[in-house]
C-alpha positions in Angstrom: -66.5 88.1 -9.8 -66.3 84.4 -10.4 -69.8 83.2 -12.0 -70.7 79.0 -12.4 -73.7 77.9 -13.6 -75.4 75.4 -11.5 -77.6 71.9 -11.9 -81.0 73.2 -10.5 -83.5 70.9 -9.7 -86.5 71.1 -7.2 -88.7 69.1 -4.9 -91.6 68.2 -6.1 -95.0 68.8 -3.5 -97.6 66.6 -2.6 -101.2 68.7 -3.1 -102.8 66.0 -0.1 -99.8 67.0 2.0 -99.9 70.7 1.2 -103.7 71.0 2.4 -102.8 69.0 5.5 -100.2 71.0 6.8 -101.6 74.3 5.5 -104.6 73.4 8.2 -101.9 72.2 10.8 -100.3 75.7 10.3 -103.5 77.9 10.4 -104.5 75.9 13.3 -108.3 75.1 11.9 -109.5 73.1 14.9 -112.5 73.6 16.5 -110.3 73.3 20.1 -108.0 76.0 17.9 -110.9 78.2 17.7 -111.7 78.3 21.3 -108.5 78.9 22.5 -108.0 82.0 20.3 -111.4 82.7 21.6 -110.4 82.2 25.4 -106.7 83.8 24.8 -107.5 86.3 22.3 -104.7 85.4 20.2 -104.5 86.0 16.4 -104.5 83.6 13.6 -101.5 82.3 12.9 -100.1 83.2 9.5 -98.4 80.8 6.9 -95.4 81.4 4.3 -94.7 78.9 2.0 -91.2 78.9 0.4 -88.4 77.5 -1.2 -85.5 77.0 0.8 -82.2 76.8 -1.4 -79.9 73.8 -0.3 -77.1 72.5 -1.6 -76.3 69.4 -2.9 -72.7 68.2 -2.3 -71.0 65.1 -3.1 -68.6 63.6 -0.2 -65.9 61.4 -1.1 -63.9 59.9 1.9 -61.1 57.7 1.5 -60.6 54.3 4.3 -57.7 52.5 4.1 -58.4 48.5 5.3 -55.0 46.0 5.8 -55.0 42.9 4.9 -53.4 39.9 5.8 -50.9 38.7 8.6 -47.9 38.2 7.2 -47.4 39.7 4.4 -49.8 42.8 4.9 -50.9 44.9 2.1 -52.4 48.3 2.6 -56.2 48.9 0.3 -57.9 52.1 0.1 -61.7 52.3 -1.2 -63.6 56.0 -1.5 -67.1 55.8 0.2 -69.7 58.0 -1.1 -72.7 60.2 -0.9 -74.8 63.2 -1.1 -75.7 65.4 1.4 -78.0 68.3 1.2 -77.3 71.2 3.3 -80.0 74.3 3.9 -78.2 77.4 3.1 -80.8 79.6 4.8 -79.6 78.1 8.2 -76.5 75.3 7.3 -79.2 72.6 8.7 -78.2 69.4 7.4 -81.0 67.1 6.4 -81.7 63.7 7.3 -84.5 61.7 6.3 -86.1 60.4 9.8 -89.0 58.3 8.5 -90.2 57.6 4.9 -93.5 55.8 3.7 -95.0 55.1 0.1 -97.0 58.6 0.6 -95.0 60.7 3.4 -91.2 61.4 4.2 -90.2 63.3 7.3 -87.5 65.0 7.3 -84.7 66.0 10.5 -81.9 68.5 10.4 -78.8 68.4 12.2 -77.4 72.0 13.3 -73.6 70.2 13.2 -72.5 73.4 10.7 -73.9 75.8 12.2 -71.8 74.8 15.4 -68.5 74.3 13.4 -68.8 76.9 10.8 -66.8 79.9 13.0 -64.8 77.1 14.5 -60.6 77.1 13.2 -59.5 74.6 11.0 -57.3 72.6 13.4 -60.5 72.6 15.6 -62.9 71.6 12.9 -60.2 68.5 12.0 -59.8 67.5 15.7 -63.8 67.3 16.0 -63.5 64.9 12.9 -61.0 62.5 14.2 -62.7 62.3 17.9 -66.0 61.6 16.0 -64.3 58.6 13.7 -62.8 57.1 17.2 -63.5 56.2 20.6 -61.7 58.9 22.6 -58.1 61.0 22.5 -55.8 62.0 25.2 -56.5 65.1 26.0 -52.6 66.1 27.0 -52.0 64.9 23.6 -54.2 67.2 22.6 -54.2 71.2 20.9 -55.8 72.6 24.2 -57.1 75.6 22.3 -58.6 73.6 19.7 -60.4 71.2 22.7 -61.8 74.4 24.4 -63.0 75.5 21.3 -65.5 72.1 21.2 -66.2 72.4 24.7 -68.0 75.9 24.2 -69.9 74.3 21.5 -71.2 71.2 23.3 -69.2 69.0 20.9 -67.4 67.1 23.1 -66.8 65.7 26.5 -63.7 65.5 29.2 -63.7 62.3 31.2 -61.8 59.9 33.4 -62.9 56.0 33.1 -64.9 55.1 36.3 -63.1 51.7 36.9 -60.0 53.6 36.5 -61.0 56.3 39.1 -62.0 53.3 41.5 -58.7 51.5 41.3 -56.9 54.5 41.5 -58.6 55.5 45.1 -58.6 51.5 46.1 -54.8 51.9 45.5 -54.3 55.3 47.1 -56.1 53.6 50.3 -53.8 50.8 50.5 -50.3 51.8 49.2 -51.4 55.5 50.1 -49.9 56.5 46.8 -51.7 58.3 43.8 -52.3 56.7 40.6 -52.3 59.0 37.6 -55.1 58.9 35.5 -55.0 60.8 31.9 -57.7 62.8 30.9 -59.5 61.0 27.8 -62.0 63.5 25.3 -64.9 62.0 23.1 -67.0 63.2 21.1 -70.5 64.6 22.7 -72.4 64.9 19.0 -73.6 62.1 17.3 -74.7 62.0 13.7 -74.9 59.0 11.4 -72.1 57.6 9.3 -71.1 59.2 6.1 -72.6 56.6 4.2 -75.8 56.7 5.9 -77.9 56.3 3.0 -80.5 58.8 4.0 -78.7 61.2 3.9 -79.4 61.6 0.4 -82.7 62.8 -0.3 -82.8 62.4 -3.9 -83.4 58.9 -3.3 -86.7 59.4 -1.0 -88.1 62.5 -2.8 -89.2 62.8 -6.4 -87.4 65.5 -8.0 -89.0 68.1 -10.9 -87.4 70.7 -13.2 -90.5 73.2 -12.5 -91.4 75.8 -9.5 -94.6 76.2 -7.9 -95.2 80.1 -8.3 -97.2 80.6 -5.0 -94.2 79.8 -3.4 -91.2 82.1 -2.9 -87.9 81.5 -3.0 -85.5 82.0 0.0 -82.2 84.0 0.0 -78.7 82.1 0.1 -77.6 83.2 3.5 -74.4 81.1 3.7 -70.9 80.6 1.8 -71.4 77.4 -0.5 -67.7 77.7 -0.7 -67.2 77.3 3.0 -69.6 74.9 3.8 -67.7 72.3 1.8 -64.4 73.2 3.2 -65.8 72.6 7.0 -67.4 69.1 5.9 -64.1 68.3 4.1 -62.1 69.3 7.1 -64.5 67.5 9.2 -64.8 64.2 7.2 -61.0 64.1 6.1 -62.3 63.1 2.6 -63.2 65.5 -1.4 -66.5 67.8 -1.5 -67.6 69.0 -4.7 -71.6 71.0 -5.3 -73.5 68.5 -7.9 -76.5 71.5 -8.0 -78.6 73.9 -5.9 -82.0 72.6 -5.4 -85.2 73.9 -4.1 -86.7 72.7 -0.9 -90.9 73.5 -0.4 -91.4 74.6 2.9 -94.8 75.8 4.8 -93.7 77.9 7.8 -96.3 78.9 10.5 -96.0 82.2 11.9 -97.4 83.9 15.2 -96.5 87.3 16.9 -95.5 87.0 20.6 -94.9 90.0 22.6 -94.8 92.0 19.2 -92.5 90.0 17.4 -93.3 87.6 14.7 -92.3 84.1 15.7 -91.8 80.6 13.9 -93.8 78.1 15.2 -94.0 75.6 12.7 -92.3 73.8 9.6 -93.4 71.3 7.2 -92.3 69.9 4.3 -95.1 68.9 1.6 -92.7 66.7 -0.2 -93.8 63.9 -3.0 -92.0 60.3 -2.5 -90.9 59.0 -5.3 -93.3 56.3 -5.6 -96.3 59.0 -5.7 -98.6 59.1 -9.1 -98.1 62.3 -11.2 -101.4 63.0 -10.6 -100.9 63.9 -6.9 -98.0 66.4 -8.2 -98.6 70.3 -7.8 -97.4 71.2 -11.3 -95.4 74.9 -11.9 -93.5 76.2 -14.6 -89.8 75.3 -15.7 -87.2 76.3 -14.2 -84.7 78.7 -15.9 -80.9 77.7 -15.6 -79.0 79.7 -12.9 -75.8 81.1 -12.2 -74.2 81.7 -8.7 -71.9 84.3 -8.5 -69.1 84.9 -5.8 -66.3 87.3 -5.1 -63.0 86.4 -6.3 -60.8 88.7 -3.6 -63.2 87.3 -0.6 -62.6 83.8 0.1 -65.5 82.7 1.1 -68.2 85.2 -0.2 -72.1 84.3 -0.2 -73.1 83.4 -3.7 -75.8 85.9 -5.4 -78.2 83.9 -7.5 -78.5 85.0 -11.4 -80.6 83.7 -14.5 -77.9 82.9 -17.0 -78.5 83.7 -20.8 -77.1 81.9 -24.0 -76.3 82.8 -27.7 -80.2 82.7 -28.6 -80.2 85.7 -26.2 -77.8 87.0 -28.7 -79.4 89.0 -32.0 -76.6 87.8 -34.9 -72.4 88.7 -33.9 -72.2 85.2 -35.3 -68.5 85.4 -36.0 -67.8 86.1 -32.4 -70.1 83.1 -31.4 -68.6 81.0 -33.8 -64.7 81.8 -32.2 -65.9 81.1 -28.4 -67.4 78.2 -29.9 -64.5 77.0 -31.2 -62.2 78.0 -28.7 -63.9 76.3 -25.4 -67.4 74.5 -26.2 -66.5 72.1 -28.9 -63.3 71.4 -27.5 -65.5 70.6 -24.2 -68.5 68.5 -25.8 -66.0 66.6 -28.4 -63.0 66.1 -26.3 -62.4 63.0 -28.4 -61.9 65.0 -31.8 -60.3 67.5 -29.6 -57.7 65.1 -28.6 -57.2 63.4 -32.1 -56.7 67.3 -33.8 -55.0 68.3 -31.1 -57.1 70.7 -30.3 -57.0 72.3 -27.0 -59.4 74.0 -24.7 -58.6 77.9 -24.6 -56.8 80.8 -26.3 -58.1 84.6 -26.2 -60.3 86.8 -28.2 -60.2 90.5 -28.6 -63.7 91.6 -28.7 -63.5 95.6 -29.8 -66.1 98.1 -30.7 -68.8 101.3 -30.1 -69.5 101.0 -26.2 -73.4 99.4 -26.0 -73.1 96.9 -28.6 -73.4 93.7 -27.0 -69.2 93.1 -26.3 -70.0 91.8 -22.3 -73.4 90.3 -22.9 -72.0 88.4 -25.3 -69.0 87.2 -23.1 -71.7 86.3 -20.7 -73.7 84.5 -23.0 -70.6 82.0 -22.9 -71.8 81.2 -19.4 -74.9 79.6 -20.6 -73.7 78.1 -23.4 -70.8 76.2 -22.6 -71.5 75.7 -18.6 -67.6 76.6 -17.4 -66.5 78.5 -14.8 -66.5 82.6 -15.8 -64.3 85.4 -14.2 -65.3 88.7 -14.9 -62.2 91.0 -13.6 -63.9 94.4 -12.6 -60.6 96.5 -14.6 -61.6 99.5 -12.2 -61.3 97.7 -9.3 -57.6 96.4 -10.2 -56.6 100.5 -11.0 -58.2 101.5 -7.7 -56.3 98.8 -6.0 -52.4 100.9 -6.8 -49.9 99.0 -9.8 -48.2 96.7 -7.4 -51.6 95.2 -5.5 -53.1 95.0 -9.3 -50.5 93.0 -10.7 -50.7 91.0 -7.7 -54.9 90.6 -8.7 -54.1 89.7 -12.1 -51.8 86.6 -11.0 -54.5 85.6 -8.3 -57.3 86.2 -11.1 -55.2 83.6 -13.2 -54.2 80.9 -10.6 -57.9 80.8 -9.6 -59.5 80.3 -13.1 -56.5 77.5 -13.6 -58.2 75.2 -10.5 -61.7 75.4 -12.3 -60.0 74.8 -15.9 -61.3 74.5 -18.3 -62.6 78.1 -17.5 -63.1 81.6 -19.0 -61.7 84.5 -17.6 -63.5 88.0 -18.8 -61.3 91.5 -19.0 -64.1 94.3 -19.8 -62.2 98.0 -20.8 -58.9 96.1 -21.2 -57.2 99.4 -22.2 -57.6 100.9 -18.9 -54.7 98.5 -17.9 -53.6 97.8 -21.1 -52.7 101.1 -22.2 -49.1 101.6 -24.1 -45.9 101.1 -21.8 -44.4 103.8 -23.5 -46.7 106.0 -22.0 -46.3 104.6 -18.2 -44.8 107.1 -16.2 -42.7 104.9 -14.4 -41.4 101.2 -14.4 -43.6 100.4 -11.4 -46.6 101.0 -13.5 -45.5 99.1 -16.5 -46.0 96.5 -13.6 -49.6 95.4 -14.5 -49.2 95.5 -18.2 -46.3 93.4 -17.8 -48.1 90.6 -15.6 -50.8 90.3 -17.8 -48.5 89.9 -20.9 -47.0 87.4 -18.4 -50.1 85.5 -17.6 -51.0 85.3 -21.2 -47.8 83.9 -22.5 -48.2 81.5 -19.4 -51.8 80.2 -21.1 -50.1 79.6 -24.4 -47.1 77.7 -22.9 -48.7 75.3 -20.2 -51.8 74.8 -22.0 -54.1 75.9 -19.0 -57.5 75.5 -20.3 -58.3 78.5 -19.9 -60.4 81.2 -22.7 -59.7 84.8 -22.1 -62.1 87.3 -23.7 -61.1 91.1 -23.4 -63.1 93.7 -24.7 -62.3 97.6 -25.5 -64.2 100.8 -27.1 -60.6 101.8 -27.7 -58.5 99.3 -29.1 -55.3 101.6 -30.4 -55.2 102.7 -26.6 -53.9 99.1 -25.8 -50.2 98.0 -25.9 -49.1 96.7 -29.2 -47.4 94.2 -27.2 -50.4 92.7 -25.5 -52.2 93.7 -28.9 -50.8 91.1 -31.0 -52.2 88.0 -32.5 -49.4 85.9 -30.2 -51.5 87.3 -27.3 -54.8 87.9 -28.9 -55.2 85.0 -31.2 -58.5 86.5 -32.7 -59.6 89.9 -32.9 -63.1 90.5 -33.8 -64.8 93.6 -34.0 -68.5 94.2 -32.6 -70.2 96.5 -35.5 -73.4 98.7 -34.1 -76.4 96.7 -34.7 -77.7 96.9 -38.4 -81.2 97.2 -39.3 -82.0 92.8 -38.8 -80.0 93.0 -35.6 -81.9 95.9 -33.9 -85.4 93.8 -35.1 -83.5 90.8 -33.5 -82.5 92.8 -30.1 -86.7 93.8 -30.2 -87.7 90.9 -30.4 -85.3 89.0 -27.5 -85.9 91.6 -25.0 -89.8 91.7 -25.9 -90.0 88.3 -25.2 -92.8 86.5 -22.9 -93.9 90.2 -22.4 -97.1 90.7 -23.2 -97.3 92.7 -26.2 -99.6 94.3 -29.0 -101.2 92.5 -32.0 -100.0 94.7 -34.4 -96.9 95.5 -33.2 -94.0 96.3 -36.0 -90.9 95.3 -35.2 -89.7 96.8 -38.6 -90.9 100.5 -38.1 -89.1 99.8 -34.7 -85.7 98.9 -36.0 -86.5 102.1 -38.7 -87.1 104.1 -36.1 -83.8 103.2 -34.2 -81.2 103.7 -36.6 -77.7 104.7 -35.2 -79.2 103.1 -31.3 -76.6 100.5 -29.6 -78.0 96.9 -28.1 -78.2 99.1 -24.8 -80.1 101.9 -25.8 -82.8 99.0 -27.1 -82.8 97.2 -23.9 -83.1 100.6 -22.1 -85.9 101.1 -24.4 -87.6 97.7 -23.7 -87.5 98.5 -20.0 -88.9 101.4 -20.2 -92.0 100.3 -22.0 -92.2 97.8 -19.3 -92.7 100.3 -16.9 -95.3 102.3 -18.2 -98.9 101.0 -17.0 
């Protein structure tokens, strides 16, 4: 699983707008009222939401010549942000904008290409950057792909087609005329600036709570790769950000159908006062497959090492090993300091080994690979050690990043006590990959942690491998008060309340069995 934490930023809603549309919505006309009268229909009903849309950066190189002579070849990289609706890949557009009002447009150009091949998506991006291609110069495939779509056109020139049946009258001889294609879908230019919302729409850090938040339907991943197919150019995400929506609802034949949408959005040149206010937002994570290429991110609230009760030394190690190096690269550089290394996090199972790898998320904002060990043994020896390279050549594009091996002795259990050479395989590309890290300097943390740690391979064991081996003690008597208190916290709880007699009472309990405990008390009405 390959976690990033994300920017997050939302919208911020107009309360004049909201009550305007909420009335367009419900339809609150007198003429509304005597058709539902007349036609016996039901009110219509309203959802207000936010739709998650991401915003990407597009950089696309053009090359300009110069000169007559002597010509001399320039590139410049052109620039901008688009925001793209991953509910339904509509891509928006600001249409109109006002002091007090934006209106919004969205262009359905993704959903179109998304399913298309690459060599089609490419084509479709060079037909919409000229005037027309030959079609017999053409990948015909590729072309009929865009025709089922609507995306482009087949044509002859008319003055062409005249001269050629002028000529075939008079010299009674065929001219040939080559089929041309064009494009058939129009959007604006790359560097369109309205494309980029932030600049029309005042942006908040907080969420309105009467409206919901909408599920990622769509491949973040994969939406960049079509646009940077399509565009030739770089596409990178600079956040996720939440888009207020008011959808109006009415059921037709027995099925509940959209009618409307609206977009109660604030300008940026609206007062504060005019601002629906919510409450902060908390950082997020997005979450993907690493073996599926272009898996939907699932949404997560990331935690830091406040959400951590003591284990300072362990803090202190990641801290060394990939968030100082990352917020001081200067003094990185002048001690020569690189990013990276690996820790060997062992101890009682429950006592905060992978919540504490995950607090790393938070805290230092890199890229995070947790390798699901169990998966890799299902998977056979040769197809694991295969995972573990493609595990390591992944985390090296997002460097600096961390990569997170939970149970470690499941595949790093002692060679000597492989059956066979083939199953030394996996052991032996780890060992590989590790050595691989210290040599090229990758960037890259690894964090392993074990309830066993003598079931592990001396090999992969050693400090050369393992620079730092820290063990994770049950909690004591001021960690288990700690643990209390963090996952107590915003609950609403008791005056009087002892934390103490709790921590008394839970001598010999893990981290686990307190958060179990936690949850449980949660429950109970």
């Amino acid at each position: 699983m390959k976690i990033q934490r994300v920017k997050t930023r939302s919208f911020a809603i107009s309360k004049s707008l909201e009550r305007k549309y909420e009335k367009i919505v419900l339809k609150e006309g007198i003429y509304d009222e005597l058709r539902r009268i007349v036609l016996g229909t039901e009110k219509a009903n309203i959802n207000k939401i936010y739709k998650p849309v991401a915003k990407l950066r597009i950089s696309v190189p053009r090359y300009k010549e110069k000169g007559i002579i002597s010509v001399e070849k320039t590139c410049e990289i052109l620039e901008n942000f688009f925001f793209v609706d991953l509910t339904d890949l509509g891509l928006y557009f600001v249409s109109k904008s006002g002091s007090r009002k934006v209106e919004l447009k969205k262009f359905d150009l993704l959903k179109k290409l998304i399913n298309l091949p690459d060599s089609a998506i490419s084509l479709f991006g060079e037909l919409s950057r000229t005037d027309f291609l030959f079609y017999d110069e053409l990948n015909r495939a590729d072309v009929q792909e865009l025709l089922a779509e609507g995306l482009v056109k087949i044509f002859k020139p008319r003055l062409k087609v005249f001269i050629s049946m002028l000529w075939e009258t008079l010299a009674d001889e065929a001219l040939f005329i080559r089929d041309r294609v064009k494009s058939a879908y129009r959007i604006p230019k790359v560097t369109d600036p309205r494309y980029n919302l932030s600049e029309y729409i005042k942006e908040t850090n907080m969420l309105v709570e009467h409206y919901r938040k909408g599920r990622i339907k769509y491949s973040i991943d994969k939406i960049a790769h079509v646009l940077k197919l399509f565009y030739n150019g770089k596409v990178t995400l600079d956040g996720l950000y939440f888009l207020p929506c008011i959808q109006g609802f009415e059921k037709k034949k027995g099925k509940k159908v959209l009618t409307d949408e609206y977009y109660p959005l604030a300008t940026i040149h609206i007062d504060e006062s005019e601002i629906i206010k919510g409450k902060p937002m908390r950082p997020i994570a997005l979450s993907t497959s690493i073996t599926s290429k272009f898996s939907v991110p699932v949404e997560e609230s990331t935690i830091t090492f406040k959400d951590v009760a003591n284990l300072e030394e362990a803090k202190d190690a990641i801290r060394e090993a990939i968030i100082y190096p990352i917020k001081r690269p200067e003094l990185a550089k002048a001690f020569k300091r690189r990013v990276g290394g690996s820790i060997l996090l062992y101890g009682p199972p429950g006592c905060g080994k992978t919540y504490l790898a995950k607090a790393a998320i938070g805290e230092s904002g890199v890229v995070f690979f947790n390798v699901n060990i169990s998966e890799i043994v299902q998977e056979g020896i040769a197809q694991g050690a295969k995972h573990i390279h493609e595990v390591f050549e992944e985390a090296s594009k997002y460097s600096p990043a961390i990569i997170f091996f939970d149970e470690i002795d499941a595949i790093g259990y002692r060679r000597s006590e492989a059956k066979s050479q083939e199953e030394r395989m996996e052991i032996d590309q780890l060992l590989m990959e590790l050595d691989s890290i210290e040599s090229l300097s990758k960037d890259i943390l690894v964090i392993a942690a074990t309830n066993a740690p003598w079931n592990i391979d001396p090999a992969l064991r050693r400090t050369m491998r393992f620079t730092k081996h820290i063990f994770i003690p049950p909690p004591d008597f001021e960690t288990r008060k700690e643990v209390f208190r963090i996952h107590t916290r915003g609950m609403p709880l008791a005056k009087d309340i002892d934390f103490n007699k709790l921590a008394e009472l839970t001598e010999g309990y893990s981290c686990s069995d307190i958060k179990a405990i936690c949850d449980r008390a949660a429950e109970i009405p």
